[in-house]
Biopython code that builds the backbone (N, CA, C, O; Angstrom):
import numpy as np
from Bio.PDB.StructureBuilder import StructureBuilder

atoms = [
    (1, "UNK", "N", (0.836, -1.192, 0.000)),
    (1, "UNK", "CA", (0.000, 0.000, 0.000)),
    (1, "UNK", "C", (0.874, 1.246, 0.000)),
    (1, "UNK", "O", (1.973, 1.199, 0.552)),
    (2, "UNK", "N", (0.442, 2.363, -0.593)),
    (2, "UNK", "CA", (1.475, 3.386, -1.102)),
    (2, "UNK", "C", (0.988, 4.447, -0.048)),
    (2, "UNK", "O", (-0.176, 4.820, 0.096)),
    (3, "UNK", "N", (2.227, 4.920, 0.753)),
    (3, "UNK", "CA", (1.813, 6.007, 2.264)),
    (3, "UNK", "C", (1.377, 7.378, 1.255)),
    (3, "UNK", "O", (1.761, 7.709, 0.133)),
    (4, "UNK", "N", (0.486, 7.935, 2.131)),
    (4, "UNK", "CA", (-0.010, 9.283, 1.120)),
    (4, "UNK", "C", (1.235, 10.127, 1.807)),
    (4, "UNK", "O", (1.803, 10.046, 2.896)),
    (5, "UNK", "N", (1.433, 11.223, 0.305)),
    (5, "UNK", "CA", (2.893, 11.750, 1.058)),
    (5, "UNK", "C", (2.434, 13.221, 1.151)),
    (5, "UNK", "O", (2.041, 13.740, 0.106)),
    (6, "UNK", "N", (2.438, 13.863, 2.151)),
    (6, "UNK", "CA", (2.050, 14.912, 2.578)),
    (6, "UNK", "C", (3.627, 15.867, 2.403)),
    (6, "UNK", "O", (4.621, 15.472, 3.012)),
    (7, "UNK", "N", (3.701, 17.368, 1.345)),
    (7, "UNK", "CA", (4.665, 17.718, 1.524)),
    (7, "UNK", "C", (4.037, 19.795, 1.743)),
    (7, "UNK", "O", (3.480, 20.467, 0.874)),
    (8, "UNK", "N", (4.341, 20.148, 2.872)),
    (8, "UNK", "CA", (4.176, 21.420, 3.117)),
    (8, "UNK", "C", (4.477, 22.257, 2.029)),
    (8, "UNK", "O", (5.319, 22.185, 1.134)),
    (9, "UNK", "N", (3.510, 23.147, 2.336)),
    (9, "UNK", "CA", (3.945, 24.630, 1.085)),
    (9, "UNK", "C", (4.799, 25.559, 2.723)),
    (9, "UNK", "O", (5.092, 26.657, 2.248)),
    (10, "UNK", "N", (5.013, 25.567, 3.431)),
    (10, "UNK", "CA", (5.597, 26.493, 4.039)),
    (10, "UNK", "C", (6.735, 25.740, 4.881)),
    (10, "UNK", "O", (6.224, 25.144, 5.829)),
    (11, "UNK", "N", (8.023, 25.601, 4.819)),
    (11, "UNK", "CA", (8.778, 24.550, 5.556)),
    (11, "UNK", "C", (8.977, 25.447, 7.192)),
    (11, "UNK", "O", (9.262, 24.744, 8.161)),
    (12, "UNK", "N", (8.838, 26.739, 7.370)),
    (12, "UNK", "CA", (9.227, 27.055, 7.925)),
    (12, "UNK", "C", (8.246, 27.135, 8.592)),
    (12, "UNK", "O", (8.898, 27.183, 9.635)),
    (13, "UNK", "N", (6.525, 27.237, 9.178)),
    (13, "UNK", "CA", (5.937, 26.977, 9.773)),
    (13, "UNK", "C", (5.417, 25.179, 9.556)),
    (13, "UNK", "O", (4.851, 24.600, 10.484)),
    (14, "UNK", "N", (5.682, 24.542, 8.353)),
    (14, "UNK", "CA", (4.930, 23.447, 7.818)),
    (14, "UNK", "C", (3.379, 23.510, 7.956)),
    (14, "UNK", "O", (2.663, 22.577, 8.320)),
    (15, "UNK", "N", (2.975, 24.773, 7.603)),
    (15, "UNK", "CA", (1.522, 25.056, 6.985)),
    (15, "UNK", "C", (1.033, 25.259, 8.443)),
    (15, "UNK", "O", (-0.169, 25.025, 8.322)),
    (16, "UNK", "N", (1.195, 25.484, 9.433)),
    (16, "UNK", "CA", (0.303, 25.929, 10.719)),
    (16, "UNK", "C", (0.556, 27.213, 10.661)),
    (16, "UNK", "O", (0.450, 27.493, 11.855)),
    (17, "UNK", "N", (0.909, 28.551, 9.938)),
    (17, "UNK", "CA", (0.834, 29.804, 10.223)),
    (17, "UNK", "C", (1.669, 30.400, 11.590)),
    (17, "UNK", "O", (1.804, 31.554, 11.996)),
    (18, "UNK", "N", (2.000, 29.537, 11.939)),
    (18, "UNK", "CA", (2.302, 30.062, 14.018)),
    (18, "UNK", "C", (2.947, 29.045, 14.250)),
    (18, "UNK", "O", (2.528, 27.891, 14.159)),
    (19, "UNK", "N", (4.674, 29.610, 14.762)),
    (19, "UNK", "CA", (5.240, 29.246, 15.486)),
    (19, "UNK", "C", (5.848, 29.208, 16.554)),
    (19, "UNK", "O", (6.928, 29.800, 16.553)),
    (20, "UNK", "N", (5.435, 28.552, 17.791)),
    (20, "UNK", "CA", (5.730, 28.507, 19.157)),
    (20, "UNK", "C", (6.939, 28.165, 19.470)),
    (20, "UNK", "O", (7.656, 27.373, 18.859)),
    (21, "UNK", "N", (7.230, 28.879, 20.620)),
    (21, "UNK", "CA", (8.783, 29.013, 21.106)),
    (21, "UNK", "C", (8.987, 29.642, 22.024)),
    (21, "UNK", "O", (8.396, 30.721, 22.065)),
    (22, "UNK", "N", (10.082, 29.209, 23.406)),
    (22, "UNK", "CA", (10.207, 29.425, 24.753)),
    (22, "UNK", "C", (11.030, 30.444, 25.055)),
    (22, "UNK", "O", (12.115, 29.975, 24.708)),
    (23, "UNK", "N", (11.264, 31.616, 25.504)),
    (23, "UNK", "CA", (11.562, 32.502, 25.982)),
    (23, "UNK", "C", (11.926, 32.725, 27.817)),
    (23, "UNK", "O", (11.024, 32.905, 28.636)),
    (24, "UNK", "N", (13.400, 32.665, 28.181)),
    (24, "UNK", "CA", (13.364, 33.323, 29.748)),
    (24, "UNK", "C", (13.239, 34.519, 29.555)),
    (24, "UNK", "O", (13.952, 35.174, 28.795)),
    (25, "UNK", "N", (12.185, 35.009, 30.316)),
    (25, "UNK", "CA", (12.065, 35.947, 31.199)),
    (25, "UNK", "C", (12.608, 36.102, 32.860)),
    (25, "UNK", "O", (11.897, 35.833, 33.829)),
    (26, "UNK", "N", (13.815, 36.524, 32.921)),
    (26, "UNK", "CA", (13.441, 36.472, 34.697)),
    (26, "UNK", "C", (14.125, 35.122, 34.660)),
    (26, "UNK", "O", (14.925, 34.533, 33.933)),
    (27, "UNK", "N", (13.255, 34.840, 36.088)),
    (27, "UNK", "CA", (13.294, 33.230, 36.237)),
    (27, "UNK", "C", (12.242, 32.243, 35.596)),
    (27, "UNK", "O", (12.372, 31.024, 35.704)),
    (28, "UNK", "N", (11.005, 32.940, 34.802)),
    (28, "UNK", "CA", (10.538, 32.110, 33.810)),
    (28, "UNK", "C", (10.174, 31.706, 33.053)),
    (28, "UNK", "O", (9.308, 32.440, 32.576)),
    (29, "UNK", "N", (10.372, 30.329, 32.216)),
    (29, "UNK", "CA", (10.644, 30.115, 30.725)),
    (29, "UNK", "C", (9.356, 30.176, 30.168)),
    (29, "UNK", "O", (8.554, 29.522, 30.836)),
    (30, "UNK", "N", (8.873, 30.723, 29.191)),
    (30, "UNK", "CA", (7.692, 31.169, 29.019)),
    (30, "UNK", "C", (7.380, 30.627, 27.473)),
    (30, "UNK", "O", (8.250, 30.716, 26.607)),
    (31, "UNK", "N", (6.473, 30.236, 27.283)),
    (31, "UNK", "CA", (6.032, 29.978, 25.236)),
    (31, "UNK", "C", (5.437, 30.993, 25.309)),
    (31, "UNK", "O", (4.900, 31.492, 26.298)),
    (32, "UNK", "N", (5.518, 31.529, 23.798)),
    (32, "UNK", "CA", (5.533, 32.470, 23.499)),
    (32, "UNK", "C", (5.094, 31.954, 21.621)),
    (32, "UNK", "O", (5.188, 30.834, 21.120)),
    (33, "UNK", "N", (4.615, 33.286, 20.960)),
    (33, "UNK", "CA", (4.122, 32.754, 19.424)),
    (33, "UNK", "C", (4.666, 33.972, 17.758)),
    (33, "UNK", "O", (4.528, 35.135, 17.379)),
    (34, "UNK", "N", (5.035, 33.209, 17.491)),
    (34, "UNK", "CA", (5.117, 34.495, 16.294)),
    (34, "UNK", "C", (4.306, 33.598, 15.066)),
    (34, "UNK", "O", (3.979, 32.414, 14.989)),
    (35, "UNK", "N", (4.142, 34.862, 14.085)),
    (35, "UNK", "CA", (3.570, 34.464, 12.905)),
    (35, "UNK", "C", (4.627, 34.182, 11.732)),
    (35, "UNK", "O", (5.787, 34.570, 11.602)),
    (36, "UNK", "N", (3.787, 33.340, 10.894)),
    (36, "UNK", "CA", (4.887, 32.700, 9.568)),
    (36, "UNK", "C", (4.883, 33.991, 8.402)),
    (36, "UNK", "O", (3.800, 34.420, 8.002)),
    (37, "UNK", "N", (5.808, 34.401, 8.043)),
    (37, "UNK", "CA", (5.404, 34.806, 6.801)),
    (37, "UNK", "C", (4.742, 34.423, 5.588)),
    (37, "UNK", "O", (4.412, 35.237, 4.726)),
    (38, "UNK", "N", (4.511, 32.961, 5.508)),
    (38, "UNK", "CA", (3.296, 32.620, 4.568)),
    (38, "UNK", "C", (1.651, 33.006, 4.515)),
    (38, "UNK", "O", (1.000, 33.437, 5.467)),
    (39, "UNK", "N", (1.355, 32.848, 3.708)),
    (39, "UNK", "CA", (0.074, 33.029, 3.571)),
    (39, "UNK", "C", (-0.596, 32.317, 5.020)),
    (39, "UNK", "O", (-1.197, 33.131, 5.722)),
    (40, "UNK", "N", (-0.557, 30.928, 5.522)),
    (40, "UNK", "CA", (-1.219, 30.779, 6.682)),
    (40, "UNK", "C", (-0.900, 31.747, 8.213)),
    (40, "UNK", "O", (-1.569, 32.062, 9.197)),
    (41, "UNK", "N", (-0.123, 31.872, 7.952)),
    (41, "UNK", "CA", (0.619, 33.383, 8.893)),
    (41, "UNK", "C", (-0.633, 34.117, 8.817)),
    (41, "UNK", "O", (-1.447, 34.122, 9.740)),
    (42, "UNK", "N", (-0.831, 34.898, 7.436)),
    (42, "UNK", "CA", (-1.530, 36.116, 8.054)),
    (42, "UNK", "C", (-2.887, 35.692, 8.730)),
    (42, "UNK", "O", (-3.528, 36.737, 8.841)),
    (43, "UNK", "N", (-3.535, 34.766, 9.176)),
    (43, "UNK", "CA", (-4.355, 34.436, 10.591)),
    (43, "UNK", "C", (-3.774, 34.930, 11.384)),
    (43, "UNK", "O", (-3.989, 36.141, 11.336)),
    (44, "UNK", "N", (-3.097, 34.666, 12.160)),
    (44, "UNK", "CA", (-1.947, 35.415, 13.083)),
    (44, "UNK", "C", (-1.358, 36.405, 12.810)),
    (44, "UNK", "O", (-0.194, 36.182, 13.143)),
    (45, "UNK", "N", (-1.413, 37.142, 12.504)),
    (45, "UNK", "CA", (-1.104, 38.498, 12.046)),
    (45, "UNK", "C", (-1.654, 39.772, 13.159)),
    (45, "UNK", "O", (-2.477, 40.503, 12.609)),
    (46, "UNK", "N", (-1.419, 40.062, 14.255)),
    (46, "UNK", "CA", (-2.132, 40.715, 15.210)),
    (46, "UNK", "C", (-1.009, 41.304, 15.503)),
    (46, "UNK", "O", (0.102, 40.789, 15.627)),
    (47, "UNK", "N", (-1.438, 42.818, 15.655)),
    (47, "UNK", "CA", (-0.634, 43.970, 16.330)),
    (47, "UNK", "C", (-1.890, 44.889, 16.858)),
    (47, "UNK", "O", (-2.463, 45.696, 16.126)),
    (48, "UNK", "N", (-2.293, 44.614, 18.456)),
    (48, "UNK", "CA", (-3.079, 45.794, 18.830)),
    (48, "UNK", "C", (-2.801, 47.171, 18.832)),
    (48, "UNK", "O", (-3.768, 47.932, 18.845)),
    (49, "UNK", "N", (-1.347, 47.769, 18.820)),
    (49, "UNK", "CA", (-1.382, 49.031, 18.589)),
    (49, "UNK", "C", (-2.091, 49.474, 17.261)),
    (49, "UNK", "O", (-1.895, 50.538, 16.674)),
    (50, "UNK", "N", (-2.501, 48.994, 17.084)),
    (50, "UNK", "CA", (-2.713, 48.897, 14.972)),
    (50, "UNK", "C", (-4.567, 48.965, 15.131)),
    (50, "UNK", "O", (-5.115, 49.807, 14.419)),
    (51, "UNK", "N", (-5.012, 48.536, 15.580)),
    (51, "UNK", "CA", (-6.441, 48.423, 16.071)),
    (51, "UNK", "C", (-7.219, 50.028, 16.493)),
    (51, "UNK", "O", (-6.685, 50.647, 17.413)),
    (52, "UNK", "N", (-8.038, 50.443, 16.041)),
    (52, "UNK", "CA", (-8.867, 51.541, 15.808)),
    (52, "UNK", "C", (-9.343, 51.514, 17.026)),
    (52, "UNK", "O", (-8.750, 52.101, 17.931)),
    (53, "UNK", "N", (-10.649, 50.731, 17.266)),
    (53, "UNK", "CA", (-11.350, 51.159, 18.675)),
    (53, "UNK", "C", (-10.783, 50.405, 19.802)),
    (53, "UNK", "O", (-11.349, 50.542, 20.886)),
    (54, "UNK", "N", (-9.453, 49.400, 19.706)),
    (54, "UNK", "CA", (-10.143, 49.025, 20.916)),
    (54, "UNK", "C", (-7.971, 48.943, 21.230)),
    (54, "UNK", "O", (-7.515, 47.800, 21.266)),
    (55, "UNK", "N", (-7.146, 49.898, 21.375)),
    (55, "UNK", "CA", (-5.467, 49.516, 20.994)),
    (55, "UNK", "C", (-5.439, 48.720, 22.575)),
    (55, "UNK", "O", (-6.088, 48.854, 23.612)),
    (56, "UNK", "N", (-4.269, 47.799, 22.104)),
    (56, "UNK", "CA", (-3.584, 47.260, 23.289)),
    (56, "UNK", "C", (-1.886, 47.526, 22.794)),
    (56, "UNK", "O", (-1.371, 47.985, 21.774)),
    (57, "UNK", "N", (-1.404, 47.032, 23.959)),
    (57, "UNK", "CA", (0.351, 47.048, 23.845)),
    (57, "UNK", "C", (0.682, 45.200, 23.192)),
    (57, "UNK", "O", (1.801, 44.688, 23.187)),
    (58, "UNK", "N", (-0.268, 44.689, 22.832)),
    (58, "UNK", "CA", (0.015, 43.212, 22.671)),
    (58, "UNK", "C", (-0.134, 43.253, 20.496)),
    (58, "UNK", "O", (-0.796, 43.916, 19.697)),
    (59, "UNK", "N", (0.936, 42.103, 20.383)),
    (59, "UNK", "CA", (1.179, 42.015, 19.639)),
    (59, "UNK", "C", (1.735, 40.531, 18.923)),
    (59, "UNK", "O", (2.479, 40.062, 19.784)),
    (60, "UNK", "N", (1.710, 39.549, 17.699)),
    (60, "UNK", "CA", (2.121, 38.401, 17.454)),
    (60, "UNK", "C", (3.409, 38.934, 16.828)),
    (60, "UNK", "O", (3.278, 39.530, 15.759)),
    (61, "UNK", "N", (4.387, 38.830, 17.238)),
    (61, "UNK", "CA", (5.235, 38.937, 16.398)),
    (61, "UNK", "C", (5.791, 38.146, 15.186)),
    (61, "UNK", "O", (5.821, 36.917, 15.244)),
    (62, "UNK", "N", (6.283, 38.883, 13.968)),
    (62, "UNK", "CA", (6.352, 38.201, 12.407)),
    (62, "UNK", "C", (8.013, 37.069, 13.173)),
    (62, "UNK", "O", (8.890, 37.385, 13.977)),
    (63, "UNK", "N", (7.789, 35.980, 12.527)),
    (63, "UNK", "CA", (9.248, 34.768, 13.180)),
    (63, "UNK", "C", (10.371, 35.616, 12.895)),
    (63, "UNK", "O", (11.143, 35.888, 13.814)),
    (64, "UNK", "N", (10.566, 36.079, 11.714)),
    (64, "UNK", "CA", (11.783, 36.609, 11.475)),
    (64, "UNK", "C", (12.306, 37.202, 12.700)),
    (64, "UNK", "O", (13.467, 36.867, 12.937)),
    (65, "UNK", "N", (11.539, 38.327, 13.900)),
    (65, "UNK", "CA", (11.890, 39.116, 14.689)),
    (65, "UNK", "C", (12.462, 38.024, 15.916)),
    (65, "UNK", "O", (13.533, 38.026, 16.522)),
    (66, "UNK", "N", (11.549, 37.313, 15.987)),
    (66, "UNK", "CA", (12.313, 36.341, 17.249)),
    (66, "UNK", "C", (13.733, 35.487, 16.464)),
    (66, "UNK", "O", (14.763, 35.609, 17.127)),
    (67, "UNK", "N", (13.852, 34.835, 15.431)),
    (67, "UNK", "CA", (14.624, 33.674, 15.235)),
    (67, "UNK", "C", (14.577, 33.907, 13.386)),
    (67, "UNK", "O", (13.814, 34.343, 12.524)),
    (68, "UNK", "N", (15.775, 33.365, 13.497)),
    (68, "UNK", "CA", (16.030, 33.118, 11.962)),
    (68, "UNK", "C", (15.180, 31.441, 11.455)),
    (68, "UNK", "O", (15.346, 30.250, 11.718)),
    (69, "UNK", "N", (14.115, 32.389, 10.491)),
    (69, "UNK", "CA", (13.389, 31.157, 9.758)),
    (69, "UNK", "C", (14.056, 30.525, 8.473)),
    (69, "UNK", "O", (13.373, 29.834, 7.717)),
    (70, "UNK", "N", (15.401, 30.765, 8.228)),
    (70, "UNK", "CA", (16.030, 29.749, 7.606)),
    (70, "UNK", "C", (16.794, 28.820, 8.148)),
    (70, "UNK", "O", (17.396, 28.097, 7.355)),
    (71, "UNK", "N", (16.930, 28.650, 9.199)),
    (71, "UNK", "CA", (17.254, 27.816, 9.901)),
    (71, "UNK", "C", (16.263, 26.894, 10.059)),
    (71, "UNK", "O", (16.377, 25.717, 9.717)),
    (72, "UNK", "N", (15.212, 27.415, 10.606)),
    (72, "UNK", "CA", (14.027, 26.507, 10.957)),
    (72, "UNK", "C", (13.657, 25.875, 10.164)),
    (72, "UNK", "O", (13.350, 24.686, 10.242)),
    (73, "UNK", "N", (13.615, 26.750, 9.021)),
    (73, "UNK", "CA", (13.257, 25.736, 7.647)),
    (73, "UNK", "C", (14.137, 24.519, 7.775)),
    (73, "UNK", "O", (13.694, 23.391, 7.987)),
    (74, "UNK", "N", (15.347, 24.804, 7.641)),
    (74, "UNK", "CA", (16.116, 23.696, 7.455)),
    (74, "UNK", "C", (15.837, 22.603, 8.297)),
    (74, "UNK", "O", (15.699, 21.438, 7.925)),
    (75, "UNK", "N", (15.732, 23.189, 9.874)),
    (75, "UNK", "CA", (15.023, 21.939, 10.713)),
    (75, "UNK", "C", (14.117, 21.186, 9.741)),
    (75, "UNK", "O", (14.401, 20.353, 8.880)),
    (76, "UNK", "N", (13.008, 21.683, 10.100)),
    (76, "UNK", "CA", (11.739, 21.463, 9.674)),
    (76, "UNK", "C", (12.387, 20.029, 8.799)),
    (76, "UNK", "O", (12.386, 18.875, 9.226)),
    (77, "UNK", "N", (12.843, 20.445, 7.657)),
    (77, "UNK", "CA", (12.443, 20.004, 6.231)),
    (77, "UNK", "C", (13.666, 18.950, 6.622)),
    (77, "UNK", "O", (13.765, 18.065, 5.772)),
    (78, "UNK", "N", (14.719, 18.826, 7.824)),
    (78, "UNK", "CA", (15.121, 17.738, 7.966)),
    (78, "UNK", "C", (14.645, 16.320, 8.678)),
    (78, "UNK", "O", (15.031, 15.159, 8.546)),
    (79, "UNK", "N", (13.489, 17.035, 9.605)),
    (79, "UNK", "CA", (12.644, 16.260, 10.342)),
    (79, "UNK", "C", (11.668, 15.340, 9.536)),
    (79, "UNK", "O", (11.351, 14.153, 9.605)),
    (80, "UNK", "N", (11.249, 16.648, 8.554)),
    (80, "UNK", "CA", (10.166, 15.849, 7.721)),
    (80, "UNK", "C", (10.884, 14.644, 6.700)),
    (80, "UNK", "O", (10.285, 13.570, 6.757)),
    (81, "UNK", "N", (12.245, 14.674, 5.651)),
    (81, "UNK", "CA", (12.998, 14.130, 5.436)),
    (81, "UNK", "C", (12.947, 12.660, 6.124)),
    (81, "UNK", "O", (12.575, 11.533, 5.796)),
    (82, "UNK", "N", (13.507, 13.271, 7.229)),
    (82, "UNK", "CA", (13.649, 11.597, 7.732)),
    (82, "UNK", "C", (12.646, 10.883, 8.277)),
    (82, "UNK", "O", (12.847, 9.884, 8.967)),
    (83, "UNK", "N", (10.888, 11.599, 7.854)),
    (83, "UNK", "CA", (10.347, 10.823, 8.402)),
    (83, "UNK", "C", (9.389, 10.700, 7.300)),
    (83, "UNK", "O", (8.216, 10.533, 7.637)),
    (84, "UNK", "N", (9.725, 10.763, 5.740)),
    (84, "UNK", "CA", (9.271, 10.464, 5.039)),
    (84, "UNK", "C", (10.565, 9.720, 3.380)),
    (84, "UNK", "O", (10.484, 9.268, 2.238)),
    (85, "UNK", "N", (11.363, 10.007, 4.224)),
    (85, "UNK", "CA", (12.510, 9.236, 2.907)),
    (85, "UNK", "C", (12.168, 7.742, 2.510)),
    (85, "UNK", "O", (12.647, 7.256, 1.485)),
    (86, "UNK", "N", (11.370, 7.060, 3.301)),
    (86, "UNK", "CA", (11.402, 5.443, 2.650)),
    (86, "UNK", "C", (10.301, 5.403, 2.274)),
    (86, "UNK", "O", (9.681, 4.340, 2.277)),
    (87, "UNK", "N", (9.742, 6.597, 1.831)),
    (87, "UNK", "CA", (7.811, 5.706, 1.168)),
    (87, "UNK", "C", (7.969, 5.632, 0.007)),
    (87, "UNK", "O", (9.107, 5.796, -0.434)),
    (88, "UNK", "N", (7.408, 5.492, -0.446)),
    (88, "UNK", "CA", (7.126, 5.343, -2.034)),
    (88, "UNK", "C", (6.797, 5.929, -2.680)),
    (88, "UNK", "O", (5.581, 5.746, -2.623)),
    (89, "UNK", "N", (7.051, 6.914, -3.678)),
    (89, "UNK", "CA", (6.917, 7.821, -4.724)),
    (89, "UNK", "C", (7.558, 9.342, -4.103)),
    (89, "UNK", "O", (7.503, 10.377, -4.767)),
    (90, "UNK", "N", (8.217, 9.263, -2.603)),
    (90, "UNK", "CA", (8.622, 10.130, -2.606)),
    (90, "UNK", "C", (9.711, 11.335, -3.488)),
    (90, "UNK", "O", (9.928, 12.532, -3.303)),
    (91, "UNK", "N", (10.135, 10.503, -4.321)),
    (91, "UNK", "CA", (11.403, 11.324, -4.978)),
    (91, "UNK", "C", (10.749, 11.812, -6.066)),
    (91, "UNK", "O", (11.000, 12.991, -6.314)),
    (92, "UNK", "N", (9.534, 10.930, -7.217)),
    (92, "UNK", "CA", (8.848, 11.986, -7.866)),
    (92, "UNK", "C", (7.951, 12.855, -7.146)),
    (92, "UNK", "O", (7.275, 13.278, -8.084)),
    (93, "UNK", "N", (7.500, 13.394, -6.131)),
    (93, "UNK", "CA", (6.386, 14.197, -5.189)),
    (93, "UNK", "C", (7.288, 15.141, -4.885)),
    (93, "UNK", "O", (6.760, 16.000, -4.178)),
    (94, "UNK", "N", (9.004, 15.469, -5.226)),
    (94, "UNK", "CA", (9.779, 16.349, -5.004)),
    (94, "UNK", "C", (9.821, 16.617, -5.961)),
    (94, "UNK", "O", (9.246, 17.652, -6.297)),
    (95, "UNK", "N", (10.604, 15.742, -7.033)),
    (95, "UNK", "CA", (10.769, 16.249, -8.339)),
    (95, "UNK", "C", (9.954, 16.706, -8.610)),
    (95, "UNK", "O", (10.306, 17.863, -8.838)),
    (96, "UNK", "N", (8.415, 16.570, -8.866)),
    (96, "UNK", "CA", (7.121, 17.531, -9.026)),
    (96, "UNK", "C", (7.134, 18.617, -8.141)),
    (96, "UNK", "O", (6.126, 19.296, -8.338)),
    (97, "UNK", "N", (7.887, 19.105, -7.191)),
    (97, "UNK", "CA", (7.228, 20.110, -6.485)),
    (97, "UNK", "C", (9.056, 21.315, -6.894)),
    (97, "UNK", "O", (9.372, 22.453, -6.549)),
    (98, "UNK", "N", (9.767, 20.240, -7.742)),
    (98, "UNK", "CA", (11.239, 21.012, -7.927)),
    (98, "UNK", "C", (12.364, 21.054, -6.419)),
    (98, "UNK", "O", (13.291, 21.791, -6.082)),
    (99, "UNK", "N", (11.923, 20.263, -6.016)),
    (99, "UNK", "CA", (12.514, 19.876, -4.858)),
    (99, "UNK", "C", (13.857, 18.997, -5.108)),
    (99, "UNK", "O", (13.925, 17.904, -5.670)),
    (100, "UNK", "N", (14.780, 19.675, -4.608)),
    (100, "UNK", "CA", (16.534, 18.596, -4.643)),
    (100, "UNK", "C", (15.710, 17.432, -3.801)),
    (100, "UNK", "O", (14.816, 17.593, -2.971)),
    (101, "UNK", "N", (16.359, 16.097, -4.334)),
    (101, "UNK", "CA", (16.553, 14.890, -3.426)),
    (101, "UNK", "C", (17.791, 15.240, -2.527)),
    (101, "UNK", "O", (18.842, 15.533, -3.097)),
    (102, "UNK", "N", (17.744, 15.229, -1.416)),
    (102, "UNK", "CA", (18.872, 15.134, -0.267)),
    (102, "UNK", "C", (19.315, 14.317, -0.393)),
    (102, "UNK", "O", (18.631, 13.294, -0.362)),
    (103, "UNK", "N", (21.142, 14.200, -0.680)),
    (103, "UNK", "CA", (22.265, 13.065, -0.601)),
    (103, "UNK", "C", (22.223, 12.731, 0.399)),
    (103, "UNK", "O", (22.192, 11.501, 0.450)),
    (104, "UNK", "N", (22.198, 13.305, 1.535)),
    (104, "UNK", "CA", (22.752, 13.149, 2.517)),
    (104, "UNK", "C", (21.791, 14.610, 3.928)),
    (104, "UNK", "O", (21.841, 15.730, 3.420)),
    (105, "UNK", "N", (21.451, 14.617, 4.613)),
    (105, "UNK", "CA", (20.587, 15.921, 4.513)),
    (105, "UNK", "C", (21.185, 16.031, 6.150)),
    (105, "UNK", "O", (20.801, 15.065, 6.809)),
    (106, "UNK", "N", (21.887, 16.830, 6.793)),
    (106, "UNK", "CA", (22.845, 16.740, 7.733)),
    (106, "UNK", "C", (22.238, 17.935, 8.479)),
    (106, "UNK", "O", (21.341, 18.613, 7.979)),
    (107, "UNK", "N", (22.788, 18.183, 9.766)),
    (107, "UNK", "CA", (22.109, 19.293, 10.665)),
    (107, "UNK", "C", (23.440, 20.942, 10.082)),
    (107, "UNK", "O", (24.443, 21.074, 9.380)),
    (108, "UNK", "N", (22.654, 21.711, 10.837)),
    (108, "UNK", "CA", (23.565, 23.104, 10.414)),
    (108, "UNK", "C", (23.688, 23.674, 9.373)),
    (108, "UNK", "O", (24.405, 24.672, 9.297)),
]
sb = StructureBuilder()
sb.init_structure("model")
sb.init_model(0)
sb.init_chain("A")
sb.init_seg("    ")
for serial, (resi, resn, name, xyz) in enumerate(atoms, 1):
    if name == "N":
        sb.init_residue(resn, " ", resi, " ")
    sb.init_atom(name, np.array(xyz, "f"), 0.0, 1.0, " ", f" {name:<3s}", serial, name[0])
structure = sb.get_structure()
């Protein structure tokens, strides 16, 4: 039976718009959320200073501001990699999407 191969349009959120991530404050470690720059991002897209009737000081911040999303990408798309390299038809479902096959797909 052939695994259905699920491949993200956004590597750097992998299509959830919002990415969570821990922050110290102080003494404590806190999650915390920014938005993707993809299209599922702008759901999350909130800046109350920006708001007409009703402003707050709260805000989602865009990922770029917390963390470099090429990195993450790279996570991401190594996680997904190794947990989809042995199915079946994976290498044309890249080649269709113009995707390199990874020789070798290493951290850093």
């Amino acid at each position: 039976m052939k695994d259905k191969i699920w491949m993200p349009k956004c590597w750097i959120c992998m299509d959830e718009g919002v990415i969570l991530y821990y922050k110290q404050e102080g003494n404590v470690k806190a999650e915390y959320a920014a938005h993707c720059t993809c299209q599922a991002g702008e759901a999350f897209n909130y800046d109350g200073t920006k708001c007409e009737k009703h402003k707050s000081p709260y805000y989602i911040p865009v990922i770029s501001q917390v963390m470099g999303p090429e990195q993450l990408a790279k996570e991401n798309f190594r996680k997904w990699w190794e947990a989809n390299k042995n199915k079946e038809g994976i290498e044309k479902a890249m080649q269709e999407k113009g995707i390199p096959i990874p020789k070798e797909v290493t951290q850093g």
